[in-house]
N, C-alpha and C positions, 0 to 999 in steps of 0.2 A: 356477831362473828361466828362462823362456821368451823367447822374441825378443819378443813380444809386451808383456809387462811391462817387460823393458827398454826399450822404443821409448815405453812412457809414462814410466816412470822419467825418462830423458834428456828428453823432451819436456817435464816438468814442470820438472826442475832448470832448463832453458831458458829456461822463463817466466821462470821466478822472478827466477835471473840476471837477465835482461834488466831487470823491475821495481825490484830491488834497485842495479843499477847507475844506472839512469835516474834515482832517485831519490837516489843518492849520487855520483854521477860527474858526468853529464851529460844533459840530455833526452832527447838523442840516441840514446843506447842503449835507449829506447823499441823504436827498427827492428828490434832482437832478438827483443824479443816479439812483433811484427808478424813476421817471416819464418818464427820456431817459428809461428804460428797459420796462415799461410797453407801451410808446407810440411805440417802436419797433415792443412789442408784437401784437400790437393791429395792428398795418400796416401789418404786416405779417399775422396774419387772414384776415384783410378786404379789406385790400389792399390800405386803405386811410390814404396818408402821407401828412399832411400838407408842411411840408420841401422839399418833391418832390413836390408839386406846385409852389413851393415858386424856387425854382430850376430851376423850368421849364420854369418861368414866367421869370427870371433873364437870359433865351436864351442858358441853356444847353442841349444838344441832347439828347430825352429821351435812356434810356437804356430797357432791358427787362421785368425787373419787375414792375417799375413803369411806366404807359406810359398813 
């Protein structure tokens, strides 16, 4: 696995979470999947993914996008 895969991997469990708990918890936990979606967005302009460093640092081989 690649940094790249992992950074959707997490990103998707994040959604999920977030939907999963909002729906059994609290509304509130909505904000979870609004901040996974705007931190996506925000990587995808800038290219700065905290999770891919954090990835990267943990000895996965980077992939394309993130490097």
């Amino acid at each position: 696995m690649n940094v790249d895969r992992a950074v959707l991997v997490f990103a998707g469990f994040v959604v999920l979470l977030g939907v999963a708990l909002s729906l059994t918890v609290h509304p509130w936990w909505i904000g979870l999947t609004i901040f996974a979606g705007l931190n996506m967005a925000q990587a995808g302009i800038t290219g700065f993914c905290p999770a891919a460093m954090i990835f990267k640092a943990l000895g996965l081989r980077p992939g394309s996008a993130f490097r």
